[in-house]
N, C-alpha and C positions, 0 to 999 in steps of 0.2 A: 350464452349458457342455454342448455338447452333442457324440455322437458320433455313430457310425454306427451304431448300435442299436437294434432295432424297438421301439416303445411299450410300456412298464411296464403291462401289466395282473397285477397280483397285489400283496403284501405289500411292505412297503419293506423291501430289504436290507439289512445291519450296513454301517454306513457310519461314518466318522469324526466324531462329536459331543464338540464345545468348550461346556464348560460357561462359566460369565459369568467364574467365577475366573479359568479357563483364561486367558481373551481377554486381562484388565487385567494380567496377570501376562504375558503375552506382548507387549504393549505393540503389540497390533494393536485396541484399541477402547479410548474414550474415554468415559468418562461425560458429560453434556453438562450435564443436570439430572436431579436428583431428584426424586421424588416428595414432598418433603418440603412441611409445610404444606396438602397436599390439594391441589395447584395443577390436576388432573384436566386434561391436556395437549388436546387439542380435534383443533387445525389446524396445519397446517405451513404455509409457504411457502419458496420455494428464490429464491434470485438467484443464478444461476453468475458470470453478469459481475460482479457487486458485491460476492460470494465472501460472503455472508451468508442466515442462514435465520430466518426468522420461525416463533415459536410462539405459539398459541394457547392462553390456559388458564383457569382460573379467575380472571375478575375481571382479568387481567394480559395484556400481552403479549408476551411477550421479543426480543430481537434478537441473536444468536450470529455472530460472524463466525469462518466456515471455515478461514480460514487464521491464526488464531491458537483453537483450542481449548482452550487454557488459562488464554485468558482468562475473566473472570468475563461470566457474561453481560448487557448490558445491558435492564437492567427499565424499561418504559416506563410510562407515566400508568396509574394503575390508573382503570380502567373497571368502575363498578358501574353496576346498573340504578339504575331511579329506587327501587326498593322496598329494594334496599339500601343508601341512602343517609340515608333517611325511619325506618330498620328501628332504628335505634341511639337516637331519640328516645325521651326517657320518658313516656309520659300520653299516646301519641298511639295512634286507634284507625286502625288501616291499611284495616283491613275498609269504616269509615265516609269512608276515602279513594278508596276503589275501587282502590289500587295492590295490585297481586297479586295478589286476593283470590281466582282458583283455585288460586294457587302454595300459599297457606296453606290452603285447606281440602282440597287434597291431602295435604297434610304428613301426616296421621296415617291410614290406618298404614301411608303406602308411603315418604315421606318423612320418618323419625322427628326425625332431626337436623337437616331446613331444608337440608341440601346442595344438594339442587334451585333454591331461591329463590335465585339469583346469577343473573350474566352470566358465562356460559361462552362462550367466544370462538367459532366455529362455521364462520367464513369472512373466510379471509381472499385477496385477489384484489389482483393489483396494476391501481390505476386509471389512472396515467401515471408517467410517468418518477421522480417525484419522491415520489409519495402511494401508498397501499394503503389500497383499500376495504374494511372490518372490519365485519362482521355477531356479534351474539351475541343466545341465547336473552332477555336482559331478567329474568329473571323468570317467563316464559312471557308475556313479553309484546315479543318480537323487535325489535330495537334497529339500526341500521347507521349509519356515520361512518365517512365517508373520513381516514385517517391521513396523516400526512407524516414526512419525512426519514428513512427510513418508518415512523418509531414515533410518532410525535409527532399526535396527535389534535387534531384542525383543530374550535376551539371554536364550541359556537350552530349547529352544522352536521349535529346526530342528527336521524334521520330514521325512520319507522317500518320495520320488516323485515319486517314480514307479507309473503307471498309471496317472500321470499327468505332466509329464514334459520327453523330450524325451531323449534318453542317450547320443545322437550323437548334434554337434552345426550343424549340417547341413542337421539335416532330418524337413519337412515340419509336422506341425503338427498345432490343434488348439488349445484353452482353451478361458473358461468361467466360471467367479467364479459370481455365483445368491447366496442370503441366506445361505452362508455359504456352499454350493455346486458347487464344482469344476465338471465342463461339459470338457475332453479331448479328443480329436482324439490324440492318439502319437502308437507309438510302445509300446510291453509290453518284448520284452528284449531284451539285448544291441547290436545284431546283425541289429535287426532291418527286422526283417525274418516276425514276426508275430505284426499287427497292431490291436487293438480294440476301440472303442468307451468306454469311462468310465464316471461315476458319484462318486467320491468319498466326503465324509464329513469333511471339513478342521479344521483344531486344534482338533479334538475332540479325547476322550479318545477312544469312539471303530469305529475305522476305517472302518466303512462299505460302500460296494461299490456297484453296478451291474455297468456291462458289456454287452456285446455283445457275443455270442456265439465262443468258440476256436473250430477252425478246422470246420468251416461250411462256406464253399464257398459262398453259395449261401446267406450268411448273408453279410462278408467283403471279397473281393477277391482280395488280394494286394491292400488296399485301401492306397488312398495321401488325408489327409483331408486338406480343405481348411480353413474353416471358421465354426462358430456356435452362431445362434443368438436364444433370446427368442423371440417369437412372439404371439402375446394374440389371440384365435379363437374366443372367446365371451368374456362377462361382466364379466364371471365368470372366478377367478383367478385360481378355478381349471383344468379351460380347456387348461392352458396354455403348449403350446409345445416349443421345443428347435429344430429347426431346421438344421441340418448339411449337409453342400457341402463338396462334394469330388469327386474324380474320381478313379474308379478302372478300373480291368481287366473284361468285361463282361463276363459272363458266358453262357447268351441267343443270344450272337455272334454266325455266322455260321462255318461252318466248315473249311471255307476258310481263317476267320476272328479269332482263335483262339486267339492271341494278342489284341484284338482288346478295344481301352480303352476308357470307357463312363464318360461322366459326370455325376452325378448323385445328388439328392436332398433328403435325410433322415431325418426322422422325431420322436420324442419320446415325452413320457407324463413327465412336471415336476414330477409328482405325483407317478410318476411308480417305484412303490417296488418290483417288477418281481413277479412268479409265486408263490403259495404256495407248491404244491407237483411236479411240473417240472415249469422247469427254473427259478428256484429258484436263488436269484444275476443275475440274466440276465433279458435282459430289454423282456416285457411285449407285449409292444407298440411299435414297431419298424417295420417304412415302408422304403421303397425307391423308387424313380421312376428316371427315366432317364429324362436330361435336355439336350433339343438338340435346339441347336444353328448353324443354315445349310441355306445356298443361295439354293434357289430354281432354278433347271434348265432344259437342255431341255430332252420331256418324261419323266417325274413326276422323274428325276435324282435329287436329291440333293448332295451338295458338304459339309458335317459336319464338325463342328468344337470341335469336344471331350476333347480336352487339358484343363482341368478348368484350369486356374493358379490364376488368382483372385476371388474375392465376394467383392459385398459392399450392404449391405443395408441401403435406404437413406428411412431415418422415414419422415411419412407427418404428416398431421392431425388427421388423424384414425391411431390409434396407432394400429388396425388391419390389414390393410390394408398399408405395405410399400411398398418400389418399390427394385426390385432385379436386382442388376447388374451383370452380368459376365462376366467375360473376360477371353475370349478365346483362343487358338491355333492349328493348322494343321500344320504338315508338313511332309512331300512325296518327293520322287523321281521326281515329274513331278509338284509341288504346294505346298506353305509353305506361313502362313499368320496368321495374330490374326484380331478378330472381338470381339463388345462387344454387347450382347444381352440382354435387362431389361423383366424379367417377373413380372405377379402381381399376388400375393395372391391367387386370386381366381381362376386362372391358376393351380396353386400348388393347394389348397385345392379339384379342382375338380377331380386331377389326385388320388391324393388317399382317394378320394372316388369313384373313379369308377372301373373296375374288377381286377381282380387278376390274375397274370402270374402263369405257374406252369407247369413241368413236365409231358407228359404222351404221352402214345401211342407207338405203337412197337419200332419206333424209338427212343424215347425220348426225343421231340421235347417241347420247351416251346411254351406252346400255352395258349391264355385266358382259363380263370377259369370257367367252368360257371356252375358247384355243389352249393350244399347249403353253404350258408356264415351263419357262426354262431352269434346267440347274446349275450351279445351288436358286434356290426360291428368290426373286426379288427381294433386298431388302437387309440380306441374311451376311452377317459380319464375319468377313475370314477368319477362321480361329481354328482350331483344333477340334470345339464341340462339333462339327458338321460336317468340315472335313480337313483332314489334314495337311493335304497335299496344297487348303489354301492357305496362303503365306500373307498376302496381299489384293487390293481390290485390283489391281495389276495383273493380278491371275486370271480375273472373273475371263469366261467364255468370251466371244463375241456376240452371240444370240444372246445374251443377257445384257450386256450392254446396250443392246442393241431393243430390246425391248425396256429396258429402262429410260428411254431416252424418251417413251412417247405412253406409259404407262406410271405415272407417278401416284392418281388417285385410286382410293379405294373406294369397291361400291358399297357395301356397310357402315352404317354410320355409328360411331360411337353411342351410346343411351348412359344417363346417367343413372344414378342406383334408386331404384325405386322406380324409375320411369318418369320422374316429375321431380322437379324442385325441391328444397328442402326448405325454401322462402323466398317468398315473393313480396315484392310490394308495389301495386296496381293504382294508379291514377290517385298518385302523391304528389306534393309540390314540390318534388326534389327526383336525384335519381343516384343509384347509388353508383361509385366510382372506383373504390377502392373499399380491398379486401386483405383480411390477417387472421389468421386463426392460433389458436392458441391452446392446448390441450392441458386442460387440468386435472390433476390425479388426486380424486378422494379415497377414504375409507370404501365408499360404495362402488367405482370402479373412474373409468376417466369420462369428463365433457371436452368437447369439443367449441369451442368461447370464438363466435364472430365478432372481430371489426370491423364496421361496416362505413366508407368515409363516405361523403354527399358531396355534391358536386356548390353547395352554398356554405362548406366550412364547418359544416356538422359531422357527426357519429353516430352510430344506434350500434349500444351493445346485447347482440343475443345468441342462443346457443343452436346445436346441430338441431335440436328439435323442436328449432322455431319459437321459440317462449322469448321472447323481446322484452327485457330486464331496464335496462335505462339507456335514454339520448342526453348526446352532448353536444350543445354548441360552443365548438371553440372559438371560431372567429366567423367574422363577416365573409372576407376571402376567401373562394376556392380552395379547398385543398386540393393539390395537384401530387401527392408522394402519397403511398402507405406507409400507415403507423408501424413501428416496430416494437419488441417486445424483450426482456429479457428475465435472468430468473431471478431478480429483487422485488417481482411485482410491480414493476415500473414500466411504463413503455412511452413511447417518442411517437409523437404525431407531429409532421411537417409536411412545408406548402412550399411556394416561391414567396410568401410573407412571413413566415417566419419558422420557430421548432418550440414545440412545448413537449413539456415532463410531465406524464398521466399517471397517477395512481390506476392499478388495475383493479382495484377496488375500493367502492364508496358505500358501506357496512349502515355507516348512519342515517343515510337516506331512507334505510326500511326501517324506521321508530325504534320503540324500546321495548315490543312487546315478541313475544317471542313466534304468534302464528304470522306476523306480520313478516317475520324473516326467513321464517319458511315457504311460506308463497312467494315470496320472492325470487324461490328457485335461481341464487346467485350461487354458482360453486364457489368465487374466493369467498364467500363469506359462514358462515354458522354462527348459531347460536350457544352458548357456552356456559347457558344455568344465568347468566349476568345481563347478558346485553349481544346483540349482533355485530359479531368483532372480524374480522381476516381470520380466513383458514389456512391453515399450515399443515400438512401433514405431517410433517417431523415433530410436531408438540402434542406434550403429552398433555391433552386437554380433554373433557366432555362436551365432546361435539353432538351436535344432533343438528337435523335439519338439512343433511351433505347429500341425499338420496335425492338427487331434483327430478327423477323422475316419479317418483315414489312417494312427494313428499303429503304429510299426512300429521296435521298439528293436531288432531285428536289424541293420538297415541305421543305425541313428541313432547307435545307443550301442557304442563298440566298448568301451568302458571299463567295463563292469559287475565289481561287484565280484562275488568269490568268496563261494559260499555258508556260511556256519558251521556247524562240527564241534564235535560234544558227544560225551562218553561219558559213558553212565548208568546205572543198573545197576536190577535188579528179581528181586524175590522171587516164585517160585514160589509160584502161589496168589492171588497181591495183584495188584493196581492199578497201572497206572502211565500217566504224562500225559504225551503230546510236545507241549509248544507252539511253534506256527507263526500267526503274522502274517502275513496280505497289506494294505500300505498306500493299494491302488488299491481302491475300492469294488467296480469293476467286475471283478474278477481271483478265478476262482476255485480253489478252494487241492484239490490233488490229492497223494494219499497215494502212494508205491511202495515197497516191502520188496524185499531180497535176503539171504535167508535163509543164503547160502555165495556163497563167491568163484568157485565155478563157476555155480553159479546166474540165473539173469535177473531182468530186475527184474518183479514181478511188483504190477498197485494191489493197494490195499486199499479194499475196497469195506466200506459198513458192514452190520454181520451180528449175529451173540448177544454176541460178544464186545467187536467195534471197533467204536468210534460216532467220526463223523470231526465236531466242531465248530466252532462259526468261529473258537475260540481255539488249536484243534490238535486233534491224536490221541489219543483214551483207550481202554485195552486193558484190560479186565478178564481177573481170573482167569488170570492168568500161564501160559504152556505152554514148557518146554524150548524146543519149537521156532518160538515166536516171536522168536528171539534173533535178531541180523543188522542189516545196515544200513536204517534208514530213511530215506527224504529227503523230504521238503516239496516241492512245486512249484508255483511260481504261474503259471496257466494263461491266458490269454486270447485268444480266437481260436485262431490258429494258432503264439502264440506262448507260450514258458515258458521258464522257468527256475528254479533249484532255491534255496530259500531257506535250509534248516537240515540237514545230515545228522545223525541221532542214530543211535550205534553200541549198541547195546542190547545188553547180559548180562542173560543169566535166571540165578541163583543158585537151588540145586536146596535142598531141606531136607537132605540128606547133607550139604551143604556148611556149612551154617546149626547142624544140630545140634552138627560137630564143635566149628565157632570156636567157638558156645557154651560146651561143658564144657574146651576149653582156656581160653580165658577165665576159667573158676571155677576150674581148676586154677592157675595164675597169681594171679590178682589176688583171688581172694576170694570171699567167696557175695558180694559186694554187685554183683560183673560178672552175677551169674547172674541177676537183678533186672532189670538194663536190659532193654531192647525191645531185639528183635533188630533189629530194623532199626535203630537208633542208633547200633548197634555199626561200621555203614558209614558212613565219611564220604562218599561221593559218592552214597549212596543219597538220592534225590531226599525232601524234605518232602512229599510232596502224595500216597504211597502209603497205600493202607486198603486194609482188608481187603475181600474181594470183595463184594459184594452191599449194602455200607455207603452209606449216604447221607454228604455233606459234614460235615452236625453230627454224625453218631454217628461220624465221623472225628475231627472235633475234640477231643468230648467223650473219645473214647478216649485224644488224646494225653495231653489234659490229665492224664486218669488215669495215661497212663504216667510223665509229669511228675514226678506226686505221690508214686509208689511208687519213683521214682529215689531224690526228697530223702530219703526216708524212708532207702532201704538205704545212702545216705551220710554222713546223719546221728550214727550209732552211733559210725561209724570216726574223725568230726571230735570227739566227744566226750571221747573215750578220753583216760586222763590223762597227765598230759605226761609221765612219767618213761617210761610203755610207748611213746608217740610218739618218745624218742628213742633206743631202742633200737638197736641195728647204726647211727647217724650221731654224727658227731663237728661241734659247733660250733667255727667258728674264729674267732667273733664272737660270742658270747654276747651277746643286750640284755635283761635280764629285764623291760624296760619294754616290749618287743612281744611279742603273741599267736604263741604257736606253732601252726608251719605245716605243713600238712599234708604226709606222705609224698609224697615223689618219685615213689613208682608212681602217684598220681592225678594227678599234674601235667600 
């Protein structure tokens, strides 16, 4: 959710983190599956219409319907490869069958326990209305079979997966099945050495394919694909391209920068049947340009961020025209961070349409293009928009083929919007992995709602303009999947350990007052005259509080509650803790003292004495005239208000020594023994002595603990005749323990 806020560049702020307990105890998440058995979760699929989500996993496929989560889930045909089906024979040699036989002479010593040799589920795509097209590893030996009803495995119908499904459960790859055409980023053999981009035709009798060029750097240079979406350029369906993120090893890096790994955005025609007499099964149409996502600094210095690790594309209303997310990562010796940067369309479409990168000069430097560019333009989908006469990429000239063949990069580089980030998070102990967005429509117009997953089993939910609302840890484990989302307000966070059921909103967490849940700046949620409850926009409720960029509880909220009054008291000399809570991430917490009732209010800034933390106020080394009121303020923007007032006594030693030896004069030497500070009931637990750390706190009290029991000891021991002294029983029971003096009671 996002606010009116300039881009996070620095440290993440203390924000609200729900641990997994938290969640299932608050009955806002749902366990789905376990991790039990080793089931190593794969793939997802969503059906909102059919209100059910498919998982991939080991050997297995599951089927969860949404609207009943407490049901158990249904397990479908287990699916092994051929090696694990042959693997359970006794006397049979596998080596001398050729099944597997790199899965097993990998086993030692990277695979000790054989977990690799399975069929891990890897892709799953829906084929038609009725079937889902299912890819797994094999074995390292890639397997695919269209599914039905949609679990139910359609028998005699496997097919190989080479080129669409990867051999390894742990190498990153994409897929996209259009018309019966499977679009892949994976490796094309089982080391995992050589990677290409494929279009292969699914179930069909003659398997044809194009690819992308083998052994041509300047096409794929170690590439890590991300993602692959269709996206329409015009009206016309033939213009339609498939779009692919990924990151490789740049080649137009300097010399200093050999290693050096870019983001990148590649582009291809549905239509493209590759060349007639060259590059014939290789794609036609295939550009790339580099996508850079970089803080701008000082002397035209930028600081980039090349790591793709996620994509998302959130579709608007111009099914032309979405919005591109990415997320990012950096990390160095001296600087380690992830940032998310949205480009649009017309970004990408201008970059490759503008010149072309290429080789030349004594050195051998890439430099712009700037020779003749052949027709039709590099790039450019046979269709009727451009010309008519083309039918097919079979038509394309030879001079175009012919410069396609050694001109793939663009020299302009992609910029995201705004020129910088839209969030960052710099020298954190985490890094972010996975991303989801989510678009909520208020009364005030729409937010754009990041999930952001961490690579330690966590989340941080915030919005397009960087206002970071709340963190959640789900589990311990890596998450390894993006969450998903749908329109019940619910959405799916899963890993290779397991799948939970998230509320997309936790309303309660921002209290019961009503400025409290407007700085919270959460779109699912508002305030409704009662309480901060889930927004809906289909209910006819009084909302307020839905403008999260605007928000403004002076005008919204006339009903705030009054702030709370403590009295507490502190020993000259010693320590003493005001705690103050702000429930708004974004709200920051401001100290002011008034020393006398004539007095003004005056902050407290922090100095030798006062350290102002995010859990409150600590004031060492006690001074007479820090006595007085303090109040708490939670500040934001231009607006505040006062959270806790603490009226603070200093107690001087004068006053300490005398209670003291009245005490011993009264009750005993065993009063003289207590800690003076015990001797006050309202004196706060949490004071020590000035210059003390937390444990040599504790360990003191203990101490003083132990020197109580002792000096009360004596007096409990004492024998019953001097115990009853100066008292008269009017019940005698000589079957119960005598009790101690009246004065300790």
């Amino acid at each position: 959710m996002w606010s009116g806020l300039p881009p996070v560049y620095g440290g993440d702020r203390s924000l609200p983190l729900l641990c997994s307990a938290d969640l299932l105890t608050s009955n806002s998440s749902h366990l789905l599956l376990g991790s039990g058995d080793g089931l190593a979760f794969q793939s997802f699929l969503v059906d909102e219409t059919g209100a059910w989500l498919m998982v991939g996993a080991k050997n297995h496929i599951f089927l969860l319907h949404m609207d009943r989560p407490n049901e158990e889930p249904q397990k479908g045909t287990c699916w092994r490869s051929v090696l694990e089906e042959v693997r359970g024979l006794q006397g049979q040699d596998l080596e001398h069958k050729g099944l597997g036989q790199w899965c097993w002479r990998l086993k030692e010593p990277f695979f000790p326990e054989q977990t690799e040799c399975a069929n891990f589920i890897r892709l799953l795509q829906p084929f038609n209305r009725s079937h889902v097209f299912v890819c797994g590893t094999g074995s390292y030996q890639p397997i695919c079979e269209p599914g039905g009803s949609p679990i139910q495995l359609v028998a005699n119908s496997v097919e190989s997966g080479r080129g669409k499904c990867p051999f390894s459960p742990h190498e990153p790859f994409t897929g996209l099945l259009i018309d019966g055409e499977l679009y892949s980023g994976t490796s094309s053999d089982f080391m995992g050495s050589s990677a290409a981009f494929f279009r292969t035709r699914v179930h069909k009798a003659s398997q044809n394919y194009i690819r992308t060029e083998q052994n041509q750097d300047h096409w794929l240079n170690e590439p890590v694909f991300i993602g692959a979406y269709v996206i329409p350029d015009t009206h016309n369906a033939h213009d339609d391209k498939v779009y692919i993120f990924l990151r490789e090893t740049a080649l137009e890096a300097g010399q200093w920068e050999r290693r050096r790994i870019h983001a990148r955005v590649a582009r291809v025609c549905k239509n493209d049947v590759g060349g007639k007499r060259s590059l014939i099964n290789r794609w036609s149409t295939f550009l790339k340009a580099r996508l850079v996502c970089s803080i701008p600094g000082p002397q035209a210095s930028e600081t980039h961020f090349d790591q793709l690790e996620d994509i998302f594309l959130l579709r608007t209303r111009d099914p032309q025209s979405p919005l591109i997310f990415g997320l990012f990562t950096v990390s160095s010796g001296i600087f380690s961070g992830s940032a998310v940067c949205v480009y649009s369309m017309a970004d990408m479409r201008a970059a490759f349409s503008g010149p072309f990168a290429h080789k030349e000069g004594a050195d051998y430097r890439w430099v712009e293009y700037k020779g003749r560019i052949p027709y039709p333009r590099p790039g450019t989908c046979p269709s009727e928009t451009y010309d008519p006469l083309l039918h097919s990429t079979k038509d394309f000239p030879d001079d175009l083929i012919s410069f396609m063949r050694n001109h793939q990069l663009m020299w302009g580089p992609v910029y995201p919007l705004g020129r910088k980030p839209i969030l960052m998070r710099a020298n954190v102990p985490y890094r972010l992995r996975q991303l989801l967005v989510d678009r909520v429509e208020t009364e005030s117009g729409h937010y754009d709602v990041l999930f952001l997953g961490t690579g330690r089993g966590s989340g941080i939910f915030t919005t397009s303009s960087t206002c970071t609302f709340l963190g959640v840890e789900v589990w311990v484990q890596p998450c390894s999947q993006a969450p998903t989302c749908h329109s019940s307000m619910e959405g799916e966070l899963g890993s290779t350990h397991g799948l939970v059921q998230l509320s997309l909103y936790r309303c309660e967490l921002y209290g019961k007052d009503c400025a409290d849940c407007c700085l919270a700046r959460d779109p699912y949620c508002t305030w409704d005259g009662k309480g901060c409850s889930p927004y809906r926009l289909t209910e006819k409720r009084q909302a307020r509080c839905q403008d999260a960029l605007k928000t403004d509880p002076v005008s919204q909220c006339q009903d705030t509650t009054a702030a709370e009054e403590k009295l507490v008291f502190g020993v000259e000399n010693n320590s003493t803790f005001l705690e103050c809570l702000a429930r708004s991430p974004q709200t920051a917490i401001r100290w002011l003292v008034q020393r006398s009732r004539e007095a003004a209010l005056d902050q407290v800034r922090t100095g030798d004495r006062f350290s102002i933390l995010e859990q409150g106020l600590l004031i060492r080394q006690l001074a007479r005239e820090d006595a007085g009121v303090y109040q708490c303020q939670a500040v934001e923007h231009s607006f505040s208000r006062p959270l806790m007032h603490y009226s603070l006594r200093v107690i001087g030693h004068e006053a300490m020594g005398a209670k003291q030896s009245k005490g011993a004069e009264e009750g005993g030497s065993h009063l003289s023994a207590m800690p003076v500070q015990l001797q006050y009931k309202g004196y706060p637990r949490n004071l020590g002595a000035p210059g003390t750390s937390l444990d040599e706190y504790c360990n003191v009290l203990r101490h003083q603990d132990r020197q109580r029991q002792k000096a009360w000891n004596p007096k409990w021991q004492q024998h019953p005749l001097e115990s009853k002294k100066g008292r008269v029983r009017r019940h005698p029971d000589p079957l119960k323990p005598n009790r101690a003096p009246s004065s300790f009671r």
